[in-house]
C-alpha positions in Angstrom: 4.3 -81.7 -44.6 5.8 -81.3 -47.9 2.4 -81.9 -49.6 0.9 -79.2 -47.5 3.2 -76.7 -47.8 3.0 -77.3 -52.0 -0.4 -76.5 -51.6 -0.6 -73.8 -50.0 2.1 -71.9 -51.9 -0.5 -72.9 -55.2 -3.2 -71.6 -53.4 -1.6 -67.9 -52.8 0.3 -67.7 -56.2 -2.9 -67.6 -58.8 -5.1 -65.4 -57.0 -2.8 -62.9 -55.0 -4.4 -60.0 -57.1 -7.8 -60.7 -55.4 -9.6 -58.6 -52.7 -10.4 -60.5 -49.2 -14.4 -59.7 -50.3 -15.7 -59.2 -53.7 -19.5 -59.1 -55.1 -19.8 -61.5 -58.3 -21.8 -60.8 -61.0 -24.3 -63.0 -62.1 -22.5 -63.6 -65.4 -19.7 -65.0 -63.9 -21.7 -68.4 -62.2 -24.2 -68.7 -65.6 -21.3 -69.3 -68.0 -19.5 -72.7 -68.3 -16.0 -73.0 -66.8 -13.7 -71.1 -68.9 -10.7 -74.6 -68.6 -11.7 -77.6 -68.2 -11.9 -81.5 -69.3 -8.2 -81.5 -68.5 -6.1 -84.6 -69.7 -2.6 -86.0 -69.3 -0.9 -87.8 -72.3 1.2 -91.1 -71.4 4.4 -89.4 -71.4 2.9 -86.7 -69.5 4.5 -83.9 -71.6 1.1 -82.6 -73.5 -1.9 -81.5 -71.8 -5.3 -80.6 -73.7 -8.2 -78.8 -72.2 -11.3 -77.7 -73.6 -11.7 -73.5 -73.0 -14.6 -71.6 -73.5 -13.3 -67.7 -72.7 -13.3 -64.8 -74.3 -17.0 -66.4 -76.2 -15.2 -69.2 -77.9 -15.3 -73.0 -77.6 -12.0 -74.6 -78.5 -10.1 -77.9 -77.4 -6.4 -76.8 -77.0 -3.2 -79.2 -76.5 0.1 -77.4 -75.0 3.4 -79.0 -74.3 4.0 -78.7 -70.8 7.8 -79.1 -70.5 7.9 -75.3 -73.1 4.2 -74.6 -71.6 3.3 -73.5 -75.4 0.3 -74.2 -77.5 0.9 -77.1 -79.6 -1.8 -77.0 -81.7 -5.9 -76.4 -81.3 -9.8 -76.7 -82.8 -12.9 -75.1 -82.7 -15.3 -77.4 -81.2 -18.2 -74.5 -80.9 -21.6 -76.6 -81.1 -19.7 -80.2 -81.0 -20.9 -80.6 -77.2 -17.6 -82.8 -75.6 -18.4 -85.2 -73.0 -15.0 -86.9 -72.8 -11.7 -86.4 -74.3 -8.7 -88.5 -74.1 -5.2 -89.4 -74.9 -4.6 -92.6 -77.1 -1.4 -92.0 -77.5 1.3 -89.2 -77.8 0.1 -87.5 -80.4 -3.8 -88.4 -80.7 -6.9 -87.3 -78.6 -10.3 -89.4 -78.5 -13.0 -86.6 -78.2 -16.4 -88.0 -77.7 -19.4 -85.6 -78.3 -23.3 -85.7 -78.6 -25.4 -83.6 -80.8 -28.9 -83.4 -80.8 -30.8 -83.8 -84.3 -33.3 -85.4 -86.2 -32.4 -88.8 -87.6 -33.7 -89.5 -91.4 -36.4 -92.0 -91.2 -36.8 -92.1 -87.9 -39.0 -90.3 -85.5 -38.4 -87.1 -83.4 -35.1 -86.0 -81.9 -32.3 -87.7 -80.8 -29.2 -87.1 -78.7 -26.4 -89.1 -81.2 -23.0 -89.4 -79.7 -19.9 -90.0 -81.6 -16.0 -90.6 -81.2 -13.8 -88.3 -83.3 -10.0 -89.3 -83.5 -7.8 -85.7 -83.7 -3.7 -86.3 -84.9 -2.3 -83.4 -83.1 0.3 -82.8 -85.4 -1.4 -82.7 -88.5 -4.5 -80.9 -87.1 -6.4 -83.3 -88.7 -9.9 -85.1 -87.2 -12.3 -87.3 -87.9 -15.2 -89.5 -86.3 -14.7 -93.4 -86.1 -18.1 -95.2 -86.1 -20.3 -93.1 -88.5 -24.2 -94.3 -89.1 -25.0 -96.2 -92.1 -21.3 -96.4 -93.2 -20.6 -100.7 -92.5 -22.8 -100.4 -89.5 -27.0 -99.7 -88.8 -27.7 -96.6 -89.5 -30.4 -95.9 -86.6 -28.1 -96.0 -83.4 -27.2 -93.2 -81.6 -24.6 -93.9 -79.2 -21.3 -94.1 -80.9 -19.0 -93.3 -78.4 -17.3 -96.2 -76.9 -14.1 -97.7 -76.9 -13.6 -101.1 -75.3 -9.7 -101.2 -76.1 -6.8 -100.6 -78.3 -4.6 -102.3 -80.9 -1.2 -103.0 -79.4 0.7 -100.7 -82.2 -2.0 -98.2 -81.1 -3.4 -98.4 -84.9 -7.2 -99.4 -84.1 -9.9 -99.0 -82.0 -12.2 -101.7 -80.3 -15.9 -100.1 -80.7 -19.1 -101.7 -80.2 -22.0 -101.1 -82.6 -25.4 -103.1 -84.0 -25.0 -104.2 -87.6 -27.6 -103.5 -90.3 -28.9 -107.3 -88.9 -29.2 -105.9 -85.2 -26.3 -108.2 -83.4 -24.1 -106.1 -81.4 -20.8 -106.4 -82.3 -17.4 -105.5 -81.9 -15.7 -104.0 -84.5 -12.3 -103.2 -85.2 -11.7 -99.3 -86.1 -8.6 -97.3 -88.1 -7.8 -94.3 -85.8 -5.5 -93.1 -89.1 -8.1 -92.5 -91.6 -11.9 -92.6 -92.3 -12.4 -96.8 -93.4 -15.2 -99.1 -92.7 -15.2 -101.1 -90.1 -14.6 -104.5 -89.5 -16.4 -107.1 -87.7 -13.7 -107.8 -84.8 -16.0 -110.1 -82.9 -19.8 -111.1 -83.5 -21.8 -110.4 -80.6 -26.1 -111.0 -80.6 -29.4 -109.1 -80.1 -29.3 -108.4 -76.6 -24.9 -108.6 -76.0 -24.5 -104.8 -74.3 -20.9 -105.1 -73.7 -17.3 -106.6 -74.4 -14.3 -107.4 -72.3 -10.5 -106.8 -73.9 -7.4 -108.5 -73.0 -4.2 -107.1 -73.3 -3.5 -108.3 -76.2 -6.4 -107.4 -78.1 -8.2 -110.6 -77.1 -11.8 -110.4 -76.6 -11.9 -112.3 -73.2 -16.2 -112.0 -72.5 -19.1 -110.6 -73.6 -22.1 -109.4 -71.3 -25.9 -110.1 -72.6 -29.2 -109.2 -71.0 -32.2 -110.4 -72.5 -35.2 -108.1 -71.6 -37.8 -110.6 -72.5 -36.7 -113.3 -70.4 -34.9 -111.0 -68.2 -31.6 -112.8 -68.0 -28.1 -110.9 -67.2 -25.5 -113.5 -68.0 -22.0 -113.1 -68.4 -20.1 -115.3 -71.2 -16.0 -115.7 -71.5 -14.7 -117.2 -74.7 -13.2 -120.4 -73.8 -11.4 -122.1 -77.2 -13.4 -119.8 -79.6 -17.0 -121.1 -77.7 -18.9 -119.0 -75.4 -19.5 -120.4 -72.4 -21.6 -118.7 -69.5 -20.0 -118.3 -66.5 -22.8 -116.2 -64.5 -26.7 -116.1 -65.2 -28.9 -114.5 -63.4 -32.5 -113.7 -63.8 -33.4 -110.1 -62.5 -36.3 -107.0 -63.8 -33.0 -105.2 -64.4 -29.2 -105.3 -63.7 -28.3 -105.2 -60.3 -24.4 -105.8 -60.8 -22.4 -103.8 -62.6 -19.4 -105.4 -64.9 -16.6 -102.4 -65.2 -13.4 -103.6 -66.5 -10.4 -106.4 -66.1 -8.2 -107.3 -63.6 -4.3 -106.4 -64.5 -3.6 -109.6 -64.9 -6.4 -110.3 -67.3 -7.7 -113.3 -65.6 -10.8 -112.2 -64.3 -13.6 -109.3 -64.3 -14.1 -107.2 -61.5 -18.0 -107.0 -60.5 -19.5 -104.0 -58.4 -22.4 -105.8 -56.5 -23.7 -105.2 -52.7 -21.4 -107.1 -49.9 -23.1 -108.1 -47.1 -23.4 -105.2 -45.0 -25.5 -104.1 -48.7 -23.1 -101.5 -49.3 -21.7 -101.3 -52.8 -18.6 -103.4 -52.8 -15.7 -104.7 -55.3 -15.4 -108.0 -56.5 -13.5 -110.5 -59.2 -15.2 -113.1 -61.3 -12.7 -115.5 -62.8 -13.3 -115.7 -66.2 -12.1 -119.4 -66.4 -15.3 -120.7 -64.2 -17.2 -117.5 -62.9 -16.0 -117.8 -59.1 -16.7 -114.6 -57.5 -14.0 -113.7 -55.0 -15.0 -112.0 -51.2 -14.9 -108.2 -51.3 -11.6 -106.5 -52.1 -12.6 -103.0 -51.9 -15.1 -102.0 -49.7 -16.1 -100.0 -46.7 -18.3 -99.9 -43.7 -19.7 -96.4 -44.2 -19.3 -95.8 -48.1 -20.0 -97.3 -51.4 -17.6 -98.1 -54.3 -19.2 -95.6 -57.2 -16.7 -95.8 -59.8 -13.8 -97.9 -60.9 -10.3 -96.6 -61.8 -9.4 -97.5 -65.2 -6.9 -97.2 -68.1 -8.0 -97.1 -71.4 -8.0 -100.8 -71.8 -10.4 -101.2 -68.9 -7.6 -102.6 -66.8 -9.0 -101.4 -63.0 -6.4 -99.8 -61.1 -8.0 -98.8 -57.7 -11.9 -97.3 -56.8 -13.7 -94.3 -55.8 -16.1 -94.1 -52.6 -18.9 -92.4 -52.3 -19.6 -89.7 -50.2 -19.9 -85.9 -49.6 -16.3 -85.7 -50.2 -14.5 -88.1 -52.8 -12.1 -90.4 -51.6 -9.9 -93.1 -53.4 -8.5 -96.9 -52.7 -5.7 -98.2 -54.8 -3.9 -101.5 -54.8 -0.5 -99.7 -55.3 0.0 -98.6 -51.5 1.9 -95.2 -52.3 -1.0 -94.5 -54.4 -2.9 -94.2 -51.4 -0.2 -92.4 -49.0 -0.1 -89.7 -51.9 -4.0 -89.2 -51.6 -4.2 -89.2 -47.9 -1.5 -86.6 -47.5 -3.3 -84.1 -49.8 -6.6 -84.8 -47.9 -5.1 -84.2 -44.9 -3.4 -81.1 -46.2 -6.5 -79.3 -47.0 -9.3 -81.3 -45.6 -11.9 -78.9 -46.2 -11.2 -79.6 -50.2 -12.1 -82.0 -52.5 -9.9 -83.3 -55.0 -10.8 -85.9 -57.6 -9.0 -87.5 -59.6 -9.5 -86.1 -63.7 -6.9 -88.6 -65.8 -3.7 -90.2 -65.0 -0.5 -91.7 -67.0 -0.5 -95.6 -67.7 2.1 -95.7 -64.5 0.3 -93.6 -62.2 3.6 -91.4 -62.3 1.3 -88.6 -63.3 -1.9 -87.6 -62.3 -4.5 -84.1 -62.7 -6.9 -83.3 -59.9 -9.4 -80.9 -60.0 -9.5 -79.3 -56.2 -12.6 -76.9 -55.4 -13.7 -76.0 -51.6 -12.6 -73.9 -49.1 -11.1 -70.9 -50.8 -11.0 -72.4 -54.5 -14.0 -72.3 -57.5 -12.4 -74.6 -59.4 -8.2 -75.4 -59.5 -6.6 -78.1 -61.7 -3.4 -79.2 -60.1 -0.7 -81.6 -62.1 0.9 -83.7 -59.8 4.9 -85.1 -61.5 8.2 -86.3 -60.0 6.6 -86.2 -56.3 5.3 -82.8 -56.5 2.6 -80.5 -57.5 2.5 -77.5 -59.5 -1.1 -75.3 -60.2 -2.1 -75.7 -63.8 -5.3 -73.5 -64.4 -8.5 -72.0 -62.7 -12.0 -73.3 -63.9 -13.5 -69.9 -62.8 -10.9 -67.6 -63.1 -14.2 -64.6 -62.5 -14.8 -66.2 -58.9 -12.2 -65.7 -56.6 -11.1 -67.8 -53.5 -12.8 -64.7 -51.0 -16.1 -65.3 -52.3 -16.3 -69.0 -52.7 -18.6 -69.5 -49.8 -18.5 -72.3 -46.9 -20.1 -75.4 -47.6 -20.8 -77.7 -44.4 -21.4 -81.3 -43.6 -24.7 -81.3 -41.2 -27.5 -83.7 -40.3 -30.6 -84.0 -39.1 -33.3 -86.4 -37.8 -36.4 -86.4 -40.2 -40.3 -86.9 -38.7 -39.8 -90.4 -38.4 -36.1 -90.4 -37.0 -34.5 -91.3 -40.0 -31.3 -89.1 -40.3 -30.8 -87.1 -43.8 -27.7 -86.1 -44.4 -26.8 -82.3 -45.4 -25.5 -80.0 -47.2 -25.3 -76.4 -45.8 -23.8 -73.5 -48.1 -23.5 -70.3 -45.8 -23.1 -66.7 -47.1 -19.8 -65.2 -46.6 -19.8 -62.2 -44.3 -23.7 -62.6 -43.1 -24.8 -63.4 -40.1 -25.6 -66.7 -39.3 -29.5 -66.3 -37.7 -32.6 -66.1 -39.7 -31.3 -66.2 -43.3 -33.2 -66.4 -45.9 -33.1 -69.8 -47.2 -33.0 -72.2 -51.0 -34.2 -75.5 -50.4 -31.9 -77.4 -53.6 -33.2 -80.7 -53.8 -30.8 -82.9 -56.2 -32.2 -84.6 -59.5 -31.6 -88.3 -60.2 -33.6 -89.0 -58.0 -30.9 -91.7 -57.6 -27.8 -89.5 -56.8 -26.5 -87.4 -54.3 -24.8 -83.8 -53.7 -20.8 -83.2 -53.4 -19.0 -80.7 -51.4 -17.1 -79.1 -53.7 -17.8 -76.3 -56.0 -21.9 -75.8 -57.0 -22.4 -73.3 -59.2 -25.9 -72.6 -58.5 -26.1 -73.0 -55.0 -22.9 -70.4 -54.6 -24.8 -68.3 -56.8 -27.6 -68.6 -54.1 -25.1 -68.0 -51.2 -23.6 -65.1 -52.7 -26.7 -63.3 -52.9 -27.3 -63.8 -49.1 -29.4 -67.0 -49.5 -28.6 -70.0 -46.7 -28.5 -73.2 -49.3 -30.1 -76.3 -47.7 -29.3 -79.7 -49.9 -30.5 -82.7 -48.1 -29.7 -85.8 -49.1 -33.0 -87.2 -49.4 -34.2 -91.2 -48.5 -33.8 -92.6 -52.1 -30.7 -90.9 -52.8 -27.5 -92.7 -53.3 -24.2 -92.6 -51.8 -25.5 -93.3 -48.0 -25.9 -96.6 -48.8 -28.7 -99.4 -49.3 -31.0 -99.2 -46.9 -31.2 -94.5 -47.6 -31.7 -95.7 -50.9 -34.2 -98.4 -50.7 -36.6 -96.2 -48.0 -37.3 -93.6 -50.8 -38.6 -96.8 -53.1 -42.3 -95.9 -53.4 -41.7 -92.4 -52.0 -42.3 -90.0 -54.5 -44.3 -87.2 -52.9 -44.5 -88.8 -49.7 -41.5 -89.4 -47.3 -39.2 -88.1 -49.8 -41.0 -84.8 -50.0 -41.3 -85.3 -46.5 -37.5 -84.5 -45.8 -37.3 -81.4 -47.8 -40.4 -80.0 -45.6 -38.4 -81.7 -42.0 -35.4 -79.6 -43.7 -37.0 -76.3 -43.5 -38.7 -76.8 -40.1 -35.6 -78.3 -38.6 -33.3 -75.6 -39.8 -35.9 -72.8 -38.8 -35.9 -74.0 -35.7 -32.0 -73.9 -35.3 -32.8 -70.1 -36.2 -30.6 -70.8 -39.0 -33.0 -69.6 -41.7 -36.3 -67.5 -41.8 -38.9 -69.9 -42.4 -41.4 -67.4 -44.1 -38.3 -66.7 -46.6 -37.7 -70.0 -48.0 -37.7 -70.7 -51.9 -37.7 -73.8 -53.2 -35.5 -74.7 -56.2 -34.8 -78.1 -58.6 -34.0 -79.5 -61.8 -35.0 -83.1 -62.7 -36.5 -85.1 -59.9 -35.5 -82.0 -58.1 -38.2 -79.8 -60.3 -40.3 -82.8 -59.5 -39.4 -82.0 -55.4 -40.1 -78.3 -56.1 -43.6 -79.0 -57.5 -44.8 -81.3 -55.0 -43.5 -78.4 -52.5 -46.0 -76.2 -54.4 -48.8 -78.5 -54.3 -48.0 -80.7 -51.6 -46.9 -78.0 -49.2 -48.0 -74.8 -50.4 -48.0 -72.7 -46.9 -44.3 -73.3 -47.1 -42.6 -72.1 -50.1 -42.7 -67.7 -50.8 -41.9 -69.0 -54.5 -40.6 -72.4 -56.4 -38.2 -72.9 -59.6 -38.6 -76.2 -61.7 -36.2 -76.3 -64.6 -36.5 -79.7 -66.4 -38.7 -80.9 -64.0 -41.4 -83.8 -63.9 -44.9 -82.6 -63.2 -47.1 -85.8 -64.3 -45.4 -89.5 -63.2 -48.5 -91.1 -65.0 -47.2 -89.8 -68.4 -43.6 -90.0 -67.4 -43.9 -94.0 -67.2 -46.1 -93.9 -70.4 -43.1 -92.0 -72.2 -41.1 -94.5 -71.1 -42.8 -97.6 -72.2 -43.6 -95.8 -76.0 -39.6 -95.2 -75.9 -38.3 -98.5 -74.7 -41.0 -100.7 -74.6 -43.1 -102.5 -71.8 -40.8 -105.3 -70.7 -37.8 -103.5 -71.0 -35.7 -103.1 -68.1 -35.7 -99.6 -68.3 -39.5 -99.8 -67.6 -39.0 -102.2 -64.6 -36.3 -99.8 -62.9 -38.4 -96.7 -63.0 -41.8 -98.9 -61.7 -39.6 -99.7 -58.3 -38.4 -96.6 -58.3 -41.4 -94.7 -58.3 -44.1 -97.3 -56.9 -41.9 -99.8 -55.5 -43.4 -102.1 -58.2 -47.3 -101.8 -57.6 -47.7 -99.4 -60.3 -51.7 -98.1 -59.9 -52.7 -95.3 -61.5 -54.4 -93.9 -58.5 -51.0 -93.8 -57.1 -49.4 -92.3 -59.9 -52.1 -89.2 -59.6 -51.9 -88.7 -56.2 -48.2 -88.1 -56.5 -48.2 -85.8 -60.3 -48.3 -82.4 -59.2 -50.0 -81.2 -62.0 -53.3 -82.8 -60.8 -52.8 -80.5 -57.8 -52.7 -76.8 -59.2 -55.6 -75.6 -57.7 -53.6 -76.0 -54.1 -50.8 -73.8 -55.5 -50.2 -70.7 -53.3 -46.8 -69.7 -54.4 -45.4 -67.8 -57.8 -43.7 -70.6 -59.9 -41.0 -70.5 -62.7 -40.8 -73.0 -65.0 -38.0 -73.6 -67.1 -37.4 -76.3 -69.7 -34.9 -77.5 -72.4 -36.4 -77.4 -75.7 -35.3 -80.5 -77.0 -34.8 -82.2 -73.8 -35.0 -86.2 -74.3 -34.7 -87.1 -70.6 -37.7 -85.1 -69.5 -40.0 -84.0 -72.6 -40.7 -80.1 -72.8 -44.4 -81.2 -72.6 -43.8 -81.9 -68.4 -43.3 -77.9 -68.3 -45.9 -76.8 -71.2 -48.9 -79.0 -69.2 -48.3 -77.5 -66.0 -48.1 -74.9 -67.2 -51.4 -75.0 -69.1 -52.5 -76.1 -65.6 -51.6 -73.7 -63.6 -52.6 -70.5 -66.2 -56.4 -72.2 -66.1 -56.5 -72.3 -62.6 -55.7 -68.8 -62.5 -52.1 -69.4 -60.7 -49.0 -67.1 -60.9 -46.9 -68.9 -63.2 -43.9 -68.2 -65.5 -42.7 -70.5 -68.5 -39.4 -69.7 -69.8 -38.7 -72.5 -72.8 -34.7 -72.7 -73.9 -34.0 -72.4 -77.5 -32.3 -76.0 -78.5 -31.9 -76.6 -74.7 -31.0 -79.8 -73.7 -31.5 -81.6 -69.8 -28.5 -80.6 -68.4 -28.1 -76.9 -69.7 -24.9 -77.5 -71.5 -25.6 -74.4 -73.3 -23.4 -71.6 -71.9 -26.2 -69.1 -73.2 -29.3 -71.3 -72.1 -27.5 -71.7 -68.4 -26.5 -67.8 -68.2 -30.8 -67.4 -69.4 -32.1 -69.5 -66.8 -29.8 -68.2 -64.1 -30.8 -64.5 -64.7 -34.5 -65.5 -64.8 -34.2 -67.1 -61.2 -32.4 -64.5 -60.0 -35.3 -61.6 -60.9 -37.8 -64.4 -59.6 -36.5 -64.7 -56.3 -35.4 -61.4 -55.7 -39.1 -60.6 -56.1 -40.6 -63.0 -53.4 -37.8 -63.1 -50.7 
């Protein structure tokens, strides 16, 4: 009760200067959230956020026991991914930047760790190319562990000679490296005692395709798993608190995603100690040694298992207290005493909430421009699709409308190996608060549903995965939910892939279709990926099963890339890409585009200045979302 009440009361406070209905410009769902990236530091009595109003881009620490600004830096163009406390008085902030790389070719998106002393106002980046380490890597961003004074950083990088190793990092001043631990060509990860002891090493060897796991038994590696696999199919996350084992995500027996402990002194895997019938275990809890504290489920709305029991009491209370909100969990103190969740739902855009001595107190809003009355309803739904095969749903339904014959966005997800959450979607309460029912299903291939969801969309590219979306409109229409000959369809990534196949595939269904970063030809897309990584690389293998469930023919691989289908294009398409997108080249977008313009198609090609795949770019985002907005406004 005491929970609920709390929340409530922080709920009320923050936004009691808002109207019951407002109309929110377009502005206010293009820009990035003004606070976010909130952490905790292990006393709990700093916070730091990054915060983008007012046109600036700044990472800010306050002291939260005087609630004033302790000190702050301009991070405009640095592009955080990840900040973090080390200690007290020092933040890790790990950022990427796209650039060219001298002497090698094309672009690259580097990431690097940057150490910031609060007090002195002082940074600067650990790992740096070329200086004690190889000089054509790009992801610098990891730390595996800490010193036990605090003093150094565990980081793994390739030497000049191409091992991988661990190296040993001064988080006072800029100094080279040193070699902590040697690793070899194909090691891709090290495991951290508490005392600074490196405890394993993981390797997987993309010739002979072998995943092993070695532990360091009396200075020898010795393996203590092997198996041989076209790519990794259990993932190695962290240490158990008492350092004698690793914990393994791997399928249990019901093929859901499941926890697990290997014990590092023979490799005995234990029987599942977190897992669930209905969900999967998605991420691990850790602290910044690795050390796993508890796990996150999948599903629409997060939920958490801990092996400290008032742990869990704390987090079913709050979902219980609001359960049409989501909270997840942002950072934590080493004793759990103090925790940050971001809550967005029913009635809330985006809140961070501090939870400390047993109570909860409202921090910040993420969108302080969209208030709680126009955050519209987002609902859990499901339907059968063609071949009875239930697809889970996502249903965003405009505020104040009525609920028959709607115009409708079909918002297929990218990945394609991911799912949509309940909580706050920008786009898709852009959508809904221009009138727009937002369909989201949770197409077979996506994750989250577990195995066998995922596994059916295996060879399903612009077949029964496609198949859902078109079940989606037709099921819904006939609900008399949505309008059926006012349905746009609208994707980025796989989901630009979706909402091409819809134009090509489908074209008596769509009035008009959106594909920002989107793949139009799967031939090339493999063929980019085997000039990036190489043939045998496991990358390679993945994306084969993925698309063709392994029997890769090229006859296949045309059938499904929409641009060989523009003549059967009916609809008025937008195209939008990243200019320097490295996940999906620009070229996707330029070819179909060139395809569509010859066969005489109405087409659009919008092309972001230094745009990247996710639209990181507060001006590239606030671009594209204007430019869908005309678009649709046109057609429906």
């Amino acid at each position: 009760m005491s929970i609920r009440l709390i929340i409530a009361a922080l709920l009320v406070i923050p936004h009691l200067l808002f109207a019951q209905t407002s109309s929110v410009p377009v502005e206010a769902y293009g820009k990035l959230p003004s606070k976010s990236m909130l952490v905790i530091s292990p006393n709990a009595q700093r916070m730091a956020y990054r915060d983008t109003s007012n046109g600036q881009d700044l990472m800010i620490v306050i002291d939260l026991t005087t609630n004033k600004m302790v000190n702050g830096i301009n991070i405009d163009g640095v592009n955080p991914s990840t900040i973090y406390f080390t200690d007290n008085d020092r933040l890790i902030l790990v950022a990427s930047e796209n650039k060219r790389m001298l002497g090698y070719y094309g672009r690259h998106n580097i990431s690097a760790a940057f150490v910031y002393n609060i007090d002195k106002n002082k940074i600067h980046q650990l790992l740096i190319r070329g200086y004690g380490i190889h000089q054509g890597q790009t992801q610098l961003g990891s730390i595996m562990g800490l010193s036990n004074d605090n003093k150094y950083a565990y980081m793994p990088a390739y030497a000049e000679e191409g091992t991988f190793n661990l190296y040993k990092v001064d988080l006072a001043k800029k100094r080279k490296p040193r070699v902590y631990r040697k690793g070899t060509h194909d090691t891709m990860d090290f495991f951290i005692g508490a005392d600074g002891e490196v405890l394993a090493r993981e390797r997987y060897n993309n010739d002979s395709n072998l995943h092993r796991i070695q532990a360091l038994i009396d200075d020898e590696w010795v393996d203590i798993f092997r198996e041989t696999t076209p790519y990794i199919t259990k993932g190695f996350r962290g240490i158990t608190p008492d350092g004698k084992s690793l914990v393994m995500i791997s399928q249990n027996k019901k093929r859901r995603w499941a926890y697990y402990t290997m014990s590092l002194a023979d490799g005995k895997i234990s029987e599942p100690i977190f897992s669930h019938k209905n969900k999967d275990v998605e991420h691990v809890l850790t602290d910044i040694k690795r050390v796993v504290h508890g796990v996150q489920y999948s599903g629409f709305t997060p939920s958490y298992d801990f092996f400290d029991k008032k742990l869990n009491a704390r987090m079913r209370g709050m979902n219980k207290a609001m359960p049409n909100n989501t909270f997840t969990i942002k950072d934590y103190t080493p004793d759990w005493s103090s925790m940050i969740f971001y809550m967005d739902g029913e009635g809330s855009s985006g809140d961070y909430l501090l939870y400390n001595n047993s109570s909860l107190s409202f921090l910040t809003s993420a969108r302080p421009d969209i208030p709680p009355a126009a955050v519209n309803a987002v609902k859990e739904n499901s339907f059968e699709a063609r071949d009875n095969w239930p697809i889970p749903t996502l249903l965003t339904m405009p505020n104040g409308e009525k609920k028959q014959n709607l115009p409708a966005i079909i918002l297929p997800h990218g990945g394609p190996e991911s799912y949509d959450k309940r909580g706050f979607d920008w786009i898709a309460q852009y959508f809904a608060n221009q009138g727009y029912v937002v369909i989201q299903p949770q197409f077979r291939g996506s994750t989250g549903f577990g195995a066998a969801h995922l596994l059916r969309g295996r060879g399903e590219w612009g077949r029964k995965m496609q198949h859902d979306l078109t079940d989606a409109v037709n099921h819904y229409a006939e609900q008399g939910i949505i309008d059926k000959s006012r349905v746009c369809i609208v994707g980025a990534s796989y989901g630009g892939y979706a909402a091409l196949a819809g134009a090509t595939f489908t074209p008596e269904l769509y009035k008009c279709v959106v594909a920002i970063n989107g793949v139009s030809d799967v031939e090339e897309m493999l063929k980019t990926e085997k000039r990036q990584y190489g043939s045998d690389h496991w990358v390679v293998a993945y994306w084969q099963d993925v698309i063709a469930d392994g029997d890769v023919d090229e006859d296949h691989l045309e059938q499904i890339s929409p641009i060989n289908h523009a003549d059967k294009v009916t609809a008025p398409i937008l195209l939008i890409h990243g200019e320097h997108d490295l996940t999906v080249p620009v070229a996707q977008s330029e070819d179909m585009f060139d395809e569509l313009e010859d066969a005489d198609k109405k087409v659009t090609f919008i092309e972001l200045e230094d745009g990247d795949h996710q639209l990181s770019k507060r001006e590239n985002r606030l671009k594209a979302l204007k430019a869908i907005d005309k678009f649709i406004k046109e057609y429906i």
